[in-house]
C-alpha positions, 0 to 999 in steps of 0.5 A: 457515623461520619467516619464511617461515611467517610470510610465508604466513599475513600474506598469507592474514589480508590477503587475508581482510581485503580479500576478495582470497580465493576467495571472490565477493562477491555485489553488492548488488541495488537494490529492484524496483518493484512490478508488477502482473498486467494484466487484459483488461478495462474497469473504473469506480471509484466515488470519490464526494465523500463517499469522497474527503472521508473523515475517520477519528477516533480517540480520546475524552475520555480520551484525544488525540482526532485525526483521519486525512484519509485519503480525499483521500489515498486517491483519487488514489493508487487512480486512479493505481494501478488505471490500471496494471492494467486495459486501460481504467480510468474514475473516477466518482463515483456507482454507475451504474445496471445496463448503463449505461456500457461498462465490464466491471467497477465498484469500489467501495471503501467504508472499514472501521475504523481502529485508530491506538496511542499512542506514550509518548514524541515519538520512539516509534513508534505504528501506524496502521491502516486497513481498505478494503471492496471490492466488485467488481461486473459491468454488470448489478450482480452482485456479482463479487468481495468483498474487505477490504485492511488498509493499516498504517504506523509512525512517531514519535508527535511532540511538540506542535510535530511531532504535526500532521506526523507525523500527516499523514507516518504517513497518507500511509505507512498509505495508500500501503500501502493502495494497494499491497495493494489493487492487489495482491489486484484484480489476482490475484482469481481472478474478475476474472482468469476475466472478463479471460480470456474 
């Protein structure tokens, strides 16, 4: 009768074990690409030169002074992303003047601050912070929509050897965060989604 006891718990601790039990083991789910609402209209960017060629500094003469290329990281990503949710999406590179061209809409991202934190060790992580303006605007040059997007990344600060890359990983992170969060609040804007409806 012992044995037998004995036999019938060994068989329930194993099943426990290799999840032989009653209960299902739930399968793993995979990350879902980020999507987007599309909007019903046309649309310009204004990404001038001048945007493109942003340069952000940070630091003084107290402290590592360093500098964030964020704006030649910035354009291609904007006009990839903002393709995917408008009918129609054109870069240009200059505002154009009031019912000129045939888009509904024009954007304007204009670059806010930007916060970077110092790290006290190569393999601590500091923070990256930087601030996008935008402002949508109709055919006649009405301001539609305003909004401030805050794009941020975590990453080790690096030696003398790694701080240049790191910089530059810590930039493309902090932007692609940008982007995303961009995309994110143009295509739920109540006002721009009222224009798409008409």
């Amino acid at each position: 009768m012992l044995r037998a006891a004995k036999s019938v718990l060994s068989s329930a601790a194993l099943a426990a074990l290799t999840g032989l039990g009653t209960a299902a083991v739930a399968p793993a789910q995979s990350a879902q690409p980020q999507t987007f609402s599309t909007l019903a209209i046309k649309a310009d960017v204004v990404l001038s030169p001048e945007f493109c060629a942003t340069t952000m500094k940070k630091g003084s003469v107290w402290t590592v002074k360093e500098s964030f290329a964020v704006g030649e990281n910035t354009c291609p990503k904007l006009e990839t992303e903002l393709a995917k949710i408008f009918t129609g999406l054109s870069r240009i590179s200059k505002l154009p003047e009031p019912n000129d061209g045939a888009a509904d809409i024009i954007l304007v991202p204009k670059f806010g601050d930007i916060g970077a934190t110092m790290a006290v060790g190569a393999f601590s992580n500091r923070e990256l912070v930087v601030v996008l303006e935008w402002t949508a605007l109709d055919r006649a040059g009405k301001t539609l929509w305003v909004q401030t997007v805050q794009g941020s990344a975590r990453k080790h600060m690096g030696n003398a050897f790694t701080h240049g890359k790191n910089m530059r990983k810590i930039t493309e992170a902090t932007v692609d965060d940008l982007v995303e969060k961009s995309a994110t609040q143009i295509s739920s804007a109540p006002e721009l989604r009222k224009l798409s409806s008409k």
